[in-house]
C-alpha positions in Angstrom: 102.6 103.8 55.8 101.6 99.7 56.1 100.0 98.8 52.9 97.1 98.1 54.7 96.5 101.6 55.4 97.3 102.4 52.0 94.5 100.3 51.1 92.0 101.7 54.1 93.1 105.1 52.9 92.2 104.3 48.8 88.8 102.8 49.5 88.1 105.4 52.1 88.9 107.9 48.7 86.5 105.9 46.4 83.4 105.1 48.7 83.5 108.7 49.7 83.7 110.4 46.1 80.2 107.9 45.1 79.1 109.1 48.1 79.6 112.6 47.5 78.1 112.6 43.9 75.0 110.7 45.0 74.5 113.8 47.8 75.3 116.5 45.2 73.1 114.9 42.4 70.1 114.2 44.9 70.3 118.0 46.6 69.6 118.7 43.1 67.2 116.5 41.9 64.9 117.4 45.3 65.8 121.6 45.1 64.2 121.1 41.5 61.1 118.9 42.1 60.6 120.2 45.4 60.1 124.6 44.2 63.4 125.1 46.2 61.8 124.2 49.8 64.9 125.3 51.0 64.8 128.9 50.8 61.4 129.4 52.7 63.0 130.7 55.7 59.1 132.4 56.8 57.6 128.2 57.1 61.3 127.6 58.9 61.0 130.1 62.2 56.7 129.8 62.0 57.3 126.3 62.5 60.1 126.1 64.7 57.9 129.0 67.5 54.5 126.4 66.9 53.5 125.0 70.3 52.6 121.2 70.8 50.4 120.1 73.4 50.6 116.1 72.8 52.6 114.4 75.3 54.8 111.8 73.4 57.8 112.8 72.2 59.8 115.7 72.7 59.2 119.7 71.8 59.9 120.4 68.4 62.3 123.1 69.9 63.6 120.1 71.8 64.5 118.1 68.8 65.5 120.9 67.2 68.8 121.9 69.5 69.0 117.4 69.8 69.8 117.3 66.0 71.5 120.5 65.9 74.1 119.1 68.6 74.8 116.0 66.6 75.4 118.4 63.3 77.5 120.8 65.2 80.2 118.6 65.6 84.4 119.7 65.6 84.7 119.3 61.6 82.8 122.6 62.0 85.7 123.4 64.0 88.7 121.8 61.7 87.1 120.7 59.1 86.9 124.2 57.8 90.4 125.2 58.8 91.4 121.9 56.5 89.1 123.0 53.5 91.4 126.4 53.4 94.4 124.9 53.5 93.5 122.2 50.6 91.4 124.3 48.8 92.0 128.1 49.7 89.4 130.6 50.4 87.3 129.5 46.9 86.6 126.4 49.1 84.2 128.2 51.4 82.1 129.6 48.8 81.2 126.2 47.4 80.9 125.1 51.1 77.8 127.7 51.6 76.7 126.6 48.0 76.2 122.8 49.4 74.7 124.4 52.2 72.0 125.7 50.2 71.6 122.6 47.8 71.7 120.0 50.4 69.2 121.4 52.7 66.4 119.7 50.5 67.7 116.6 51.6 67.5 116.9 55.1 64.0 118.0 54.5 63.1 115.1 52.8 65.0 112.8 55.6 63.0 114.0 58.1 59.5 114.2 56.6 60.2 110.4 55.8 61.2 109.7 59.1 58.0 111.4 60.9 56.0 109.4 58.3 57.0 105.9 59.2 58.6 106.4 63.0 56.7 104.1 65.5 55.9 104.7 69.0 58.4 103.9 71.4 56.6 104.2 75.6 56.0 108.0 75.2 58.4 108.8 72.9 59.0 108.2 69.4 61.6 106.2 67.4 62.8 106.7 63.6 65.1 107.0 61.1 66.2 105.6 57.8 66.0 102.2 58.9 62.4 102.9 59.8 61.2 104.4 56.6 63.7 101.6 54.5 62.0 99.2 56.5 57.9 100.2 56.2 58.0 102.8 53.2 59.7 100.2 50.9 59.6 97.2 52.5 63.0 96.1 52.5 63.8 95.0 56.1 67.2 93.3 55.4 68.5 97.1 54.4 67.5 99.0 57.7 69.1 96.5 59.4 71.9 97.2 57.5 71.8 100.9 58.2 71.2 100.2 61.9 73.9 98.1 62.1 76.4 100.1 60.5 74.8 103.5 62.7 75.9 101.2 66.0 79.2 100.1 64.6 79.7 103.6 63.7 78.4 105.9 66.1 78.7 104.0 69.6 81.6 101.6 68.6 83.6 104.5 67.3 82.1 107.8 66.7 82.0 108.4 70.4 85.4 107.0 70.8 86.5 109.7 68.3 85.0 112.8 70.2 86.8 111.8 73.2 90.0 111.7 71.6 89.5 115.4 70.3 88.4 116.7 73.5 91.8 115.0 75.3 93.9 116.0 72.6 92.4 119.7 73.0 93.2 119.5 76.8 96.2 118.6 76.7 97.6 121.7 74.6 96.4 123.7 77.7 97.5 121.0 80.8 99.5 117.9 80.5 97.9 115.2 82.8 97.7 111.3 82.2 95.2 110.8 79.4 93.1 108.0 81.7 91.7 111.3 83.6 90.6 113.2 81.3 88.8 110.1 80.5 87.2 108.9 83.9 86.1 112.5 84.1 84.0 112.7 81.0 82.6 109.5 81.2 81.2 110.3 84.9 79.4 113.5 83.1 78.0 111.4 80.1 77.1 108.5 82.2 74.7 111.3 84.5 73.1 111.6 81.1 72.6 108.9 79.1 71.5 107.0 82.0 68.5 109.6 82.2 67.2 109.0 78.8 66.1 110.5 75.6 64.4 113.3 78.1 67.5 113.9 79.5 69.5 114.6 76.5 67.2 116.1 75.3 67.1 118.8 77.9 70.8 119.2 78.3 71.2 119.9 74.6 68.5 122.1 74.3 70.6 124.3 77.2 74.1 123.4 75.9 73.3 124.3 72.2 72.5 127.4 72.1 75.2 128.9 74.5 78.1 127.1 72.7 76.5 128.3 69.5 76.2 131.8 71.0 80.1 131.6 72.3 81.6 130.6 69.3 80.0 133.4 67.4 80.9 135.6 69.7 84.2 135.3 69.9 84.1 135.2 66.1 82.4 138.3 66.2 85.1 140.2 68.9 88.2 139.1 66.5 86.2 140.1 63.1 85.6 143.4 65.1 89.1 143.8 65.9 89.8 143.0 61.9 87.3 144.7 60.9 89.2 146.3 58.1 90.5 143.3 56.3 86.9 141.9 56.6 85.7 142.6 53.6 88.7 141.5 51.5 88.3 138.4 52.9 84.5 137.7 51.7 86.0 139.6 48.0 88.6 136.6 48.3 86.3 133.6 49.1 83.8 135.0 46.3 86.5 135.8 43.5 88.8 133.0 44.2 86.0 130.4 44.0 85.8 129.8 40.4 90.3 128.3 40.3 91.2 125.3 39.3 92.6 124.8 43.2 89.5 126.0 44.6 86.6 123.8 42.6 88.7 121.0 43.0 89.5 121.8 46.9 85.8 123.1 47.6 83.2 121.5 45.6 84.4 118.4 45.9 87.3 118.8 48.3 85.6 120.6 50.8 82.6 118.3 50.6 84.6 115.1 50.5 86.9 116.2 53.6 84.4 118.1 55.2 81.6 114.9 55.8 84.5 112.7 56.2 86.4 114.5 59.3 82.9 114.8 61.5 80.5 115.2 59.3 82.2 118.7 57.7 79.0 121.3 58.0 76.0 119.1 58.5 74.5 115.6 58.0 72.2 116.6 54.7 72.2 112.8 53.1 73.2 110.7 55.6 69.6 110.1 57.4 71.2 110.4 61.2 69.5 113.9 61.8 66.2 112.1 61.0 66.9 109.8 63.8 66.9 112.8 66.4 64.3 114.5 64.9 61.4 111.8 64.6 61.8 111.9 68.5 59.7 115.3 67.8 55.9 115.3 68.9 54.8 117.3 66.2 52.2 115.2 64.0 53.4 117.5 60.5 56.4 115.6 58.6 56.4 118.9 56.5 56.5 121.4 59.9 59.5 119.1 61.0 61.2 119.2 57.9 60.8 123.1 57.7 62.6 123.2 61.4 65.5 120.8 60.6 66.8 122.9 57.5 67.3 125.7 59.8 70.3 123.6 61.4 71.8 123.3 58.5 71.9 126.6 58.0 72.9 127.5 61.5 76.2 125.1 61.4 77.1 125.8 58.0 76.7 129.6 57.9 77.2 130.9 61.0 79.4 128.6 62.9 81.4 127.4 60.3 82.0 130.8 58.8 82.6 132.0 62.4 86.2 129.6 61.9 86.5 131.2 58.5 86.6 135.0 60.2 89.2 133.5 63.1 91.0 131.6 60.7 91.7 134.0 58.0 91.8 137.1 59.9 95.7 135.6 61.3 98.5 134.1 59.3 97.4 130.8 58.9 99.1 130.6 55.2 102.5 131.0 56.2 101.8 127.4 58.3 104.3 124.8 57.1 102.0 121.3 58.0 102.5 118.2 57.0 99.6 115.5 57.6 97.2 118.2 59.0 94.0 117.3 59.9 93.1 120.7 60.5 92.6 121.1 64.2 96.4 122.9 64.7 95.5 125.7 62.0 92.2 126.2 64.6 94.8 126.3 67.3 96.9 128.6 65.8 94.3 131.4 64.5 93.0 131.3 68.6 96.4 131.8 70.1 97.4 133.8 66.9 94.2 136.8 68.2 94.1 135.8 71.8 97.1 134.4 73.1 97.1 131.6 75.1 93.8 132.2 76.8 93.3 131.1 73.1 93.6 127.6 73.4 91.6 127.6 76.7 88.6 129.0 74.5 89.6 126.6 71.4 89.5 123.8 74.3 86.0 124.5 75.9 84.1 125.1 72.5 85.8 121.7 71.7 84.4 120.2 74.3 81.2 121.6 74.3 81.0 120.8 70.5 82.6 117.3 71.2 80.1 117.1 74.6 76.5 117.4 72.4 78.0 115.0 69.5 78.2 112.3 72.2 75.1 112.6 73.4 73.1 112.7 70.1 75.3 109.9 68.6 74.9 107.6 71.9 71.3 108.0 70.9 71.1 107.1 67.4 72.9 104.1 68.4 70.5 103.0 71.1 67.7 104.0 68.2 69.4 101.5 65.9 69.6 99.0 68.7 65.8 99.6 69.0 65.1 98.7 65.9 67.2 95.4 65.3 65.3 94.3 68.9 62.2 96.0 68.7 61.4 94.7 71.8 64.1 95.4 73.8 64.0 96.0 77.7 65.5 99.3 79.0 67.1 97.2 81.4 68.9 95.8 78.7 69.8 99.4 77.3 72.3 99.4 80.7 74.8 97.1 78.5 74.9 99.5 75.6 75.2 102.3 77.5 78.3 100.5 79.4 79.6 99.6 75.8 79.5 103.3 74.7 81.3 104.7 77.8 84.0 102.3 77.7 84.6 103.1 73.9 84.2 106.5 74.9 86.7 106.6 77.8 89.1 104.3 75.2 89.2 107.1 72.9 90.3 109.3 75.5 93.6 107.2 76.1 94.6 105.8 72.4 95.2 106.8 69.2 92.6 107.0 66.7 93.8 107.6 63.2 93.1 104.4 61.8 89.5 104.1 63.5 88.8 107.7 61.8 89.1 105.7 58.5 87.2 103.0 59.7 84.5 105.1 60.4 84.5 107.3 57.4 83.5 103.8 54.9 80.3 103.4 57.4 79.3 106.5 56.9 80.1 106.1 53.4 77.9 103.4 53.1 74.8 105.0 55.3 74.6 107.9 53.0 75.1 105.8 49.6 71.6 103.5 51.1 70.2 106.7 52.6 70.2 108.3 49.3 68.6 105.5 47.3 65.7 105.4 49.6 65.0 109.1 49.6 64.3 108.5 45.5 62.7 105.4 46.0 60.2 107.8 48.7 60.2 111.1 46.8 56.5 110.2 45.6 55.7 110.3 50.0 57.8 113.4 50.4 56.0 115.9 47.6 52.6 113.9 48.4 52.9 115.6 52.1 54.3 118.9 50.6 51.3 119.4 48.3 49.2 118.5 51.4 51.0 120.8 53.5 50.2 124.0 51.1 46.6 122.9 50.5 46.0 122.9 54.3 48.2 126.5 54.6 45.9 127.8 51.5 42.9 126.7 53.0 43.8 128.7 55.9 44.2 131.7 54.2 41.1 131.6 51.8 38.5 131.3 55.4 40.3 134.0 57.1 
């Protein structure tokens, strides 16, 4: 290893670990002050069903399935299998723990970001950059943020997904890498080319069945294991309170799990708030109600989907060096399934992969929005060439060190995301309280 990736590799550690703490201590701070929002499932599926006639922006069931693409990303995938082989099956249980906690930030992300979004044609454009920008007046800081979310996202988030879809391929058929490529970036080039109303529409199809797939196959192999399944939920619950396991979940699980793909969701980073201010409810609180369900739906049922295939097989008597993973994944599907395993493995990849591209496409051209407000969708053509070049690059070379590269953005997004949620938790309760009076109200005339 060069000294310069020694180097990448410690700052990545200690930008990642402040990082961490300020999303732990802040999903604490807003479960508290805000009566544990996060645990009112009723205001979550009442909202989610409400119909909106206005015609700007999207459907809140639109939005919804946008955001929940962009959290449903392939750490959900090997980011889990990675927390079990760092921090063994004690790491899950602190995984659904930060679930729970970190929920309240998402709800505060997005009731900041339908606060200050602005109008954008007949949609709507947000985000942290927005609400840095007009709740406390600090327009040198979003630009920051937008210009580490396009760095990021379209010069090499995207870049990343493709690599993971071609490495995923290629396990089931070896062809030149440059194809794979040229195929995907004709399918995402139909899309982005079509707009936010585009995306949205294709997520809000892709989503669910992908979502629905994965659990079901999850579901057929916990069936088939059915009598080890319980052990295994006795041995996540009583093994989460090691030394290995704190160490390896609550922190390591955390740490790893945003790092490789945003782990289980975005909770703290502000991105989902991009996606989600697109919505055309007029209700911060109603969005924010919507948007914790995705948390919930990535981090407990797809993620503990992997959990059931992965430790249902053998997965501990894997000798690994430098695992990232992916190849425990691999093995648990061809472990149950053969290798019609790695075909499945491969298409939930790429359907996973397929929905991160397009969300994170979009919060780049957000971001580009924002640092030239006004910005001609003609001009849009040039990012959208950008990202399908970087996209079809990722496809053909390595992308180990742009991993790490990436990982100190985001880093740095969640570190300035954070401080603005507390410098805006006065707007976030003030629309709460307002949200109850209004629901109260409603009750006492009925």
């Amino acid at each position: 290893m060069f000294f310069g990736d020694i180097m990448l590799e410690f700052i990545n550690k200690f930008i990642w670990a402040i990082a961490t703490s300020f999303i732990i201590l802040s999903s604490i701070y807003f479960s508290l002050s805000l009566g544990f929002v996060q645990f009112k499932f009723r205001e979550m599926f009442k909202n989610l069903f409400k119909k909106e006639n206005r015609e700007i922006g999207i459907t809140p069931v639109q939005s919804f399935f946008m955001t929940l693409g962009s959290r449903i990303g392939v750490g959900s995938i090997a980011g889990v299998s990675l927390a079990l082989h760092l921090g063994g099956p004690g790491s899950i249980f602190w995984m659904w723990l930060s679930a729970f906690l970190s929920a309240s930030n998402t709800f505060c992300e997005t009731v900041l970001g339908i606060i200050y979004r602005e109008k954008d044609g007949k949609d709507y454009k947000g985000g942290p950059s927005y609400y840095i920008r007009n709740g406390l007046n600090k327009p040198k800081l979003g630009t920051i943020y937008a210009l580490i979310i396009l760095i990021s996202f379209v010069g090499g988030f995207v870049g990343i997904q493709g690599n993971t879809i071609t490495k995923s391929f290629l396990e089931i058929y070896k062809v030149p890498k440059f194809v794979i490529g040229i195929i995907l970036v004709f399918f995402v080039s139909i899309i982005v080319f079509g707009g936010l109303k585009r995306i949205a529409a294709i997520s809000s199809k892709l989503v669910p069945f992908m979502s629905i797939m994965y659990i079901g196959i999850a579901l057929f192999i916990g069936i088939k294991n059915i009598n080890v399944i319980s052990q295994i939920f006795k041995t996540i619950i009583t093994s989460a309170f090691t030394l290995k396991s704190i160490y390896g979940g609550f922190l390591g699980s955390l740490i790893i799990g945003i790092q490789r793909g945003i782990f289980s969701n975005e909770a703290g980073l502000g991105t989902g708030s991009i996606t989600s201010s697109t919505s055309s409810t007029d209700s911060p609180v109603s969005q924010g109600y919507i948007q914790m369900l995705g948390i919930y739906v990535t981090t407990l049922l797809i993620c503990t989907a992997t959990v059931i295939i992965v430790m249902t097989s053998n997965y501990s008597e894997l000798v690994l060096n430098d695992v990232n993973g992916i190849e425990i994944t691999q093995y648990a599907f061809k472990y149950h399934l053969g290798n019609f395993g790695n075909v499945l493995l491969f298409l939930s990849v790429l359907l996973f992969s397929f929905t991160t591209i397009l969300t994170g496409y979009y919060d780049g051209e957000s971001s580009l929005k924002y640092l030239f407000s006004n910005i001609k969708d003609k001009h849009l053509i040039i990012l959208k060439v950008i990202s399908l070049f970087v996209l079809f690059l990722g496809c053909i070379i390595p992308s180990e060190t742009l991993w790490s590269f990436v990982d100190i953005l985001m880093a740095g997004i969640a570190i300035i995301n954070i401080y603005a949620l507390f410098k805006l938790k006065g707007d976030v309760k003030h629309e709460l309280r307002y949200y109850n009076l209004k629901k109260y109200d409603k009750i006492n005339k009925r």
